[in-house]
KOLTI-885827 format. One record per residue (C-alpha): x, y, z. Coordinates in nm, 2 decimals. Last residue first. Example, Ala and Ser with C-alpha at 12.3 -4.5 7.8 and 13.67 -1.06 7.14 Angstrom:
BEGIN
<rec <1.37,-0.11,0.71>>
<rec <1.23,-0.45,0.78>>
END
This chain:
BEGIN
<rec <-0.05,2.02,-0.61>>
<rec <-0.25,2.09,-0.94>>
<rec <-0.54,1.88,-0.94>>
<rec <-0.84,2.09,-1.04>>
<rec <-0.71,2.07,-1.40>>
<rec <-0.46,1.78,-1.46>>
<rec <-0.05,1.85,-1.38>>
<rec <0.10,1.79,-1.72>>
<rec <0.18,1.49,-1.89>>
<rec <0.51,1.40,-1.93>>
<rec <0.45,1.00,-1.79>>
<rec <0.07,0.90,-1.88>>
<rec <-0.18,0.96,-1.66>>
<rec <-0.32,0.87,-1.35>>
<rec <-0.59,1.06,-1.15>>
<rec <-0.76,1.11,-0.84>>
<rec <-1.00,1.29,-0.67>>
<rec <-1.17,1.23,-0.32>>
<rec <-1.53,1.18,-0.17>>
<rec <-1.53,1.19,0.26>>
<rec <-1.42,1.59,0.20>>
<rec <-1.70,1.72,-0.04>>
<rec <-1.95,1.49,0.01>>
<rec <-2.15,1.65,0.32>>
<rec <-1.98,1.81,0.55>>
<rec <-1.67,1.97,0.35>>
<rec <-1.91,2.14,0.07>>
<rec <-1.86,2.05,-0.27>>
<rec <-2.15,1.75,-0.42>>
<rec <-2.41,1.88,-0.15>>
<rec <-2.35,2.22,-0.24>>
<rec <-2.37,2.15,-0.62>>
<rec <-2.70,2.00,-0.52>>
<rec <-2.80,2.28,-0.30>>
<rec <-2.75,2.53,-0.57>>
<rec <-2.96,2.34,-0.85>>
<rec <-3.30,2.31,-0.60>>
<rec <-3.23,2.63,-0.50>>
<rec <-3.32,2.72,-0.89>>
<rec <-3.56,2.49,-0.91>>
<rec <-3.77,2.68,-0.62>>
<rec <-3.68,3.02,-0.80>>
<rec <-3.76,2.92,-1.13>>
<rec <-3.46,2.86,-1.32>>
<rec <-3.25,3.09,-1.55>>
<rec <-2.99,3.20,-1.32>>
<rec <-2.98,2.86,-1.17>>
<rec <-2.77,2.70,-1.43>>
<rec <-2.58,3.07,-1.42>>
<rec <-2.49,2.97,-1.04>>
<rec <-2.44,2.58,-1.11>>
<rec <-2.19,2.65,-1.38>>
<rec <-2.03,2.89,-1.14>>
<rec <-2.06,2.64,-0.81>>
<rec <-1.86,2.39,-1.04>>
<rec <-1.63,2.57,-1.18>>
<rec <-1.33,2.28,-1.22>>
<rec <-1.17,2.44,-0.90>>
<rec <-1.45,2.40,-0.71>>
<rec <-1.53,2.04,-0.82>>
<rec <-1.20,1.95,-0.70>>
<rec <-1.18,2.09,-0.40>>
<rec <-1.49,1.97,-0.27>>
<rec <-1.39,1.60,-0.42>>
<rec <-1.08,1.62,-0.16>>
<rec <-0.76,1.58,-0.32>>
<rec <-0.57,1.27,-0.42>>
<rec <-0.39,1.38,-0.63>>
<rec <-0.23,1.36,-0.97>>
<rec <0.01,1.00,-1.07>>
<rec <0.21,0.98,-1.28>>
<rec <0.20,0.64,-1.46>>
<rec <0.53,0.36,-1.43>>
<rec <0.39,0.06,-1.31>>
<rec <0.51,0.12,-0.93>>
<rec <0.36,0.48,-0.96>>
<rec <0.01,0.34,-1.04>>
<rec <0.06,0.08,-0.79>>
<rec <0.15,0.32,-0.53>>
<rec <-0.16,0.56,-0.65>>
<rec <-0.35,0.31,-0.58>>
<rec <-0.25,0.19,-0.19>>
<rec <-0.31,0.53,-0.09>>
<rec <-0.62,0.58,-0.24>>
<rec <-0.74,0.28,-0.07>>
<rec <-1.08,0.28,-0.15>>
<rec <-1.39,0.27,0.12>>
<rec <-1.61,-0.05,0.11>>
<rec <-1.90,-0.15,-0.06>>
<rec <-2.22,-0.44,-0.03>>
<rec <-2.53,-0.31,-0.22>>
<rec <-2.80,-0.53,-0.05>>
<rec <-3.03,-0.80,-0.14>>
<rec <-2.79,-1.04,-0.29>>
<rec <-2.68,-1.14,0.02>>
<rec <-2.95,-1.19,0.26>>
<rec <-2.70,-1.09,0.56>>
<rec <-2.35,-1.07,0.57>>
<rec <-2.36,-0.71,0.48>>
<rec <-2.60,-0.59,0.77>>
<rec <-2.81,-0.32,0.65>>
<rec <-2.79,0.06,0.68>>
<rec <-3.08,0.20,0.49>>
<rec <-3.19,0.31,0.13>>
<rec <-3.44,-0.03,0.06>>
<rec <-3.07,-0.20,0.14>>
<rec <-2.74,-0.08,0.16>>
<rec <-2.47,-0.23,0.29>>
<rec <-2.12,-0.17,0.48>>
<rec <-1.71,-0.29,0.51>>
<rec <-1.55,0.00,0.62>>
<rec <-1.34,-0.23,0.89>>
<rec <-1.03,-0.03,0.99>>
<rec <-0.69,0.02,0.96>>
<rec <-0.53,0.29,0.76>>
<rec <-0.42,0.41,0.38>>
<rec <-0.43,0.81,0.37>>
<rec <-0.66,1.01,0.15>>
<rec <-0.94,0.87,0.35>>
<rec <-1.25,0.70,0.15>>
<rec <-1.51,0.79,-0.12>>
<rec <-1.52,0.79,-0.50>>
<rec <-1.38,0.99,-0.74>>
<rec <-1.12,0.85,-0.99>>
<rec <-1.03,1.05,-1.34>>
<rec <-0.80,0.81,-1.60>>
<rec <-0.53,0.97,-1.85>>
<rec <-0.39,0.88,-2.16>>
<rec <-0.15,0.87,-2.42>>
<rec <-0.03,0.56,-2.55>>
<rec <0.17,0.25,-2.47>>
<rec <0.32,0.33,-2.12>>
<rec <-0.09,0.44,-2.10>>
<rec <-0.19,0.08,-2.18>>
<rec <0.07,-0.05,-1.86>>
<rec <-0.09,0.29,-1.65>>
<rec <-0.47,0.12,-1.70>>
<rec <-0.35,-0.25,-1.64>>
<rec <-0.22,-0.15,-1.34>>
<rec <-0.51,0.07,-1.17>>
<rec <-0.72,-0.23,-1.29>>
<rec <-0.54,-0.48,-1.12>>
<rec <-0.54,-0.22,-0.76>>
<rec <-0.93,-0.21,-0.78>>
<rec <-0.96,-0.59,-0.87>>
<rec <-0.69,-0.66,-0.56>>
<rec <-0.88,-0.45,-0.28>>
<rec <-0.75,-0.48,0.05>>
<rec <-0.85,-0.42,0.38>>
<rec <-0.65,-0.45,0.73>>
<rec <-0.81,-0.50,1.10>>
<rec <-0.66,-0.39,1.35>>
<rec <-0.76,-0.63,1.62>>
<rec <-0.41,-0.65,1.81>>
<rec <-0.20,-0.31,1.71>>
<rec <-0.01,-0.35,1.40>>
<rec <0.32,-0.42,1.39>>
<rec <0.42,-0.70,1.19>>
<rec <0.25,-0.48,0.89>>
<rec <0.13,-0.77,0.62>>
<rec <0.29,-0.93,0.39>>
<rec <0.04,-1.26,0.39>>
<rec <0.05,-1.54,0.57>>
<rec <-0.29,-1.63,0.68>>
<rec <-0.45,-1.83,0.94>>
<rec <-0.84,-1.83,0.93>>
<rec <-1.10,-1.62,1.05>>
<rec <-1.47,-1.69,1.00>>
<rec <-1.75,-1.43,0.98>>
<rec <-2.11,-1.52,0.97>>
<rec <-2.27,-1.81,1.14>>
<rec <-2.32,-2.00,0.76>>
<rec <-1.98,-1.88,0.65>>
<rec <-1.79,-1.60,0.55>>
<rec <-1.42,-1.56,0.58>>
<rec <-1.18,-1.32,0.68>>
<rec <-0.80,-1.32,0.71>>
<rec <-0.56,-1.42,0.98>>
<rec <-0.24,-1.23,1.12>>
<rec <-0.06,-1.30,1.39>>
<rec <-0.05,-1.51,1.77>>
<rec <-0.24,-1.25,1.93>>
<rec <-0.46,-1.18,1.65>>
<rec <-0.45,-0.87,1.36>>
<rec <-0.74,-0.93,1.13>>
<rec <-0.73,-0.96,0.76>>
<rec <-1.04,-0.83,0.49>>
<rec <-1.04,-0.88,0.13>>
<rec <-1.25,-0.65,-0.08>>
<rec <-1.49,-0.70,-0.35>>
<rec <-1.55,-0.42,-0.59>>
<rec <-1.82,-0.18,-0.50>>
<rec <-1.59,0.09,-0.40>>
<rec <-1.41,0.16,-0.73>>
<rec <-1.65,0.23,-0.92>>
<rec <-1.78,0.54,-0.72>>
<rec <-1.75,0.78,-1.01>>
<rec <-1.51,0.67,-1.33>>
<rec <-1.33,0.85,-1.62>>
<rec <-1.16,0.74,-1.85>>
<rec <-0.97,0.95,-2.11>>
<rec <-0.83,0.74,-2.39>>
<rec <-0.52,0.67,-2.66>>
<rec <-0.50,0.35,-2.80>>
<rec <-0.54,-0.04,-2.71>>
<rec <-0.90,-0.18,-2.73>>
<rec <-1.12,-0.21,-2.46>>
<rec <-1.16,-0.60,-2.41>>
<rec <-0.93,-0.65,-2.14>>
<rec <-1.10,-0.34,-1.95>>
<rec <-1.40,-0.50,-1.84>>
<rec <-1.77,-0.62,-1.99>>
<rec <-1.77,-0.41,-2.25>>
<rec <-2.02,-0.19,-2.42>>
<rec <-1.98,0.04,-2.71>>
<rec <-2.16,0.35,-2.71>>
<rec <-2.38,0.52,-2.95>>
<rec <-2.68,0.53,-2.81>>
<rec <-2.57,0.67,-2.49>>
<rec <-2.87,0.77,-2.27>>
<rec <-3.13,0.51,-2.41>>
<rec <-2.80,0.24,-2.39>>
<rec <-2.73,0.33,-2.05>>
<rec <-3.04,0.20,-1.93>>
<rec <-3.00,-0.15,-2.12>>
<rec <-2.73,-0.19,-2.05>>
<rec <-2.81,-0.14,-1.64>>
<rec <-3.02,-0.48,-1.75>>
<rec <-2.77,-0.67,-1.88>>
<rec <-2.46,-0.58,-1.61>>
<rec <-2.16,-0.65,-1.69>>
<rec <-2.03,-0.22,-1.77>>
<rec <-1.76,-0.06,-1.91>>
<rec <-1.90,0.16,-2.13>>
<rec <-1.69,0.31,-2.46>>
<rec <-1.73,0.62,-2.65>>
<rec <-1.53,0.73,-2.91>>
<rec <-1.41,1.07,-2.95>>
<rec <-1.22,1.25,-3.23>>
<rec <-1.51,1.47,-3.31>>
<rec <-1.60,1.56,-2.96>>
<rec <-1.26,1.63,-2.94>>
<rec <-1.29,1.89,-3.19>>
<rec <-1.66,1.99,-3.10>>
<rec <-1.46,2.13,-2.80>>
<rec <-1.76,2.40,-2.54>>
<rec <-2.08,2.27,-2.71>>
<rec <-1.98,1.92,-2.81>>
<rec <-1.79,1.88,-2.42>>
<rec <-2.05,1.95,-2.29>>
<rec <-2.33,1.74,-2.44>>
<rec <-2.09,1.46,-2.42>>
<rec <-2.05,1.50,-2.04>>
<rec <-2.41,1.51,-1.98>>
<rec <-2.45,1.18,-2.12>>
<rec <-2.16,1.01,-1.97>>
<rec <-2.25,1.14,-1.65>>
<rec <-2.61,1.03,-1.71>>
<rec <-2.53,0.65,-1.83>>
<rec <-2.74,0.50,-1.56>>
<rec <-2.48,0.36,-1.39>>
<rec <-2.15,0.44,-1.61>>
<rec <-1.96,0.17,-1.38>>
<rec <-1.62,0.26,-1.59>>
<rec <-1.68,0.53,-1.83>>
<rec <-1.44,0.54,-2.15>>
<rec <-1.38,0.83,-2.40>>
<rec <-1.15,0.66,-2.64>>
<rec <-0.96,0.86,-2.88>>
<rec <-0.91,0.91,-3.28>>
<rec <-0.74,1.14,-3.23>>
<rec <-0.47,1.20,-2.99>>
<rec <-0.51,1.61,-2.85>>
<rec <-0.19,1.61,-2.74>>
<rec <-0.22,1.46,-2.39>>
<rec <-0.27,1.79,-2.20>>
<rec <-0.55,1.87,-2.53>>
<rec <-0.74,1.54,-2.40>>
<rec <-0.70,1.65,-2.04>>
<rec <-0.88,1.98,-2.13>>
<rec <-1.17,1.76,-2.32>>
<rec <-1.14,1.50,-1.98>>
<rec <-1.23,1.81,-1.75>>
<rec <-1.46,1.99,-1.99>>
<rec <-1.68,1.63,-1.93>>
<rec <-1.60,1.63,-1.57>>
<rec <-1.77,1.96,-1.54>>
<rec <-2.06,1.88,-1.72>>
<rec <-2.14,1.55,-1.55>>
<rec <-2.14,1.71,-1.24>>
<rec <-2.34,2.01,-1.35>>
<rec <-2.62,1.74,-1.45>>
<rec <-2.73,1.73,-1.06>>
<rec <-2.80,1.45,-0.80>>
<rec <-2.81,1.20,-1.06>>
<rec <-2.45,1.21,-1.15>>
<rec <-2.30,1.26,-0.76>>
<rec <-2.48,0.91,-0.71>>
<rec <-2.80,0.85,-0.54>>
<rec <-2.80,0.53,-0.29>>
<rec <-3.11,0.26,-0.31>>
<rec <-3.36,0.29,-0.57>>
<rec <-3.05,0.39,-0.74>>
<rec <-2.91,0.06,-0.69>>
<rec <-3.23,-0.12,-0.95>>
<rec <-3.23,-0.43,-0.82>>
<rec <-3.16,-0.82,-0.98>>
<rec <-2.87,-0.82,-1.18>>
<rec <-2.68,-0.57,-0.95>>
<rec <-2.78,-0.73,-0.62>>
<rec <-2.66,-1.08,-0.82>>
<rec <-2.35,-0.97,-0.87>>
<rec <-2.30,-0.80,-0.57>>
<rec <-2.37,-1.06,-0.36>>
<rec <-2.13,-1.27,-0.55>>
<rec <-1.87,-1.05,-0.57>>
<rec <-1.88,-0.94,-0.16>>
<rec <-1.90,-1.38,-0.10>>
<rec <-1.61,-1.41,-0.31>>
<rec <-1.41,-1.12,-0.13>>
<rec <-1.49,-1.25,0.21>>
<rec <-1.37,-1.58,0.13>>
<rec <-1.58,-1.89,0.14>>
<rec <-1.75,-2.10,0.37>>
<rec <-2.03,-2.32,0.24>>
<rec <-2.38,-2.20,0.29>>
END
């Protein structure tokens, strides 16, 4: 194995995890754990859509749709509670993967597929994305005695080499530092389109509100803890985000920026324990548990609820977004 950056070696195993494994063998996302998740972030981007002036046409984009069930149960929201914007809507998948294309495709027929945000077309949208973010590949840097050096990978596992990048002079010896450039290009290139045209983008996935050291580097494999630098390939490799660090860059383009807040709040605020109460209403009593411990799960402080956040960018003027008024 030749020795290569850490971020290389996270793309690469996840590139060929994702081509090879189904990941929800694996981890279950907020999505498949109930369809009240979907719902409530579908009303969310149809109330966003009227914030931005109700643009139509618009794009309704996904980033890492998985399965396509958010998407899915966002639609069938949003046509029973705005058929207007349901109207107006297009729907675009951000997604490289073949296979998961194939998935999405029998939830979303009538999506268009791309392979990143380059090739979405310019114009008005609403994106939304859940636990995108932490899959991309990170870079890692290490406080030493004599400075900072940054993380490689090679055949006896990590490597450090000298560095000189801006990074905090002060930091305590060992801290180590993450970064996560694909996560902070995208955050630029979304509030550069929405300079251009309305729009707003919905982020929840899991990490502290505030930016920090530490190493939050982990794997997943058969649904258990597994080392990341070994078998890669076999293991969903992901790291917290950076909130901090991307609402900065949002701000630094020129976007507003809405949050973070925790994803317990969030939901809350968007209904999510109603819709889940008259969901249950009309279950069978086992089913209908079933349906309030998964909007538990999603909400409360222990579980997802606090360790998941919320945030948004939007265009400039835009008023604060449901569920993330300050």
């Amino acid at each position: 194995m030749s020795t290569e950056r850490l971020d290389a070696f996270m793309a690469r195993a996840n590139a060929a995890y994702y081509a090879t494994h189904d990941p929800f063998a694996d981890f279950t996302t907020a999505p498949e754990i109930t369809q009240v998740f979907g719902e409530v972030l579908g009303l969310w981007a149809a109330v966003t859509w009227q914030m931005l002036g109700s643009p139509s046409p618009v794009m309704l984009i996904e980033a890492g749709p998985g399965r396509g069930t958010l998407m899915a149960d966002a639609l069938r929201a949003i046509s029973r509670a705005m058929p207007a914007f349901r109207a107006a809507l297009s729907v675009h998948l951000i997604e490289t993967s073949p296979r998961l294309r194939a998935v999405q495709a029998r939830a979303v027929p009538d999506a268009v597929w791309h392979d990143d945000l380059a090739s979405v077309p310019a114009g008005p949208m609403v994106l939304l994305a859940n636990e995108f973010f932490d899959a991309l590949p990170i870079r890692q840097f290490v406080k030493q005695a004599a400075g900072w050096t940054e993380r490689f990978v090679g055949a006896a596992g990590f490597e450090e080499h000298p560095c000189d990048e801006p990074l905090p002079a002060d930091a305590p010896e060992g801290a180590i530092q993450e970064r996560c450039e694909p996560a902070l290009g995208f955050i630029r290139a979304l509030a550069s389109r929405f300079a251009a045209a309305p729009g707003a983008a919905l982020f929840l996935d899991y990490g502290p509100e505030h930016s920090g050291f530490g190493d939050s580097l982990q794997a997943l494999a058969g649904g258990k803890p597994a080392d990341p630098l070994d078998a890669p390939g076999t293991a969903d490799l992901t790291a917290h985000v950076d909130f901090a660090a991307l609402a900065a860059a949002a701000r630094a383009e020129g976007a507003a920026v809405h949050g973070p807040v925790p994803q317990g709040l969030f939901l809350a605020a968007l209904g999510l324990f109603q819709r889940a109460n008259r969901l249950a209403m009309h279950l069978p009593p086992a089913q209908a548990a079933a349906v309030m411990d998964a909007a538990r799960r999603l909400g409360e402080p222990n579980r997802m609820g606090r360790l998941f956040k919320a945030l948004a960018i939007s265009s400039t003027g835009c008023p604060a977004l449901p569920g993330l008024e300050a």
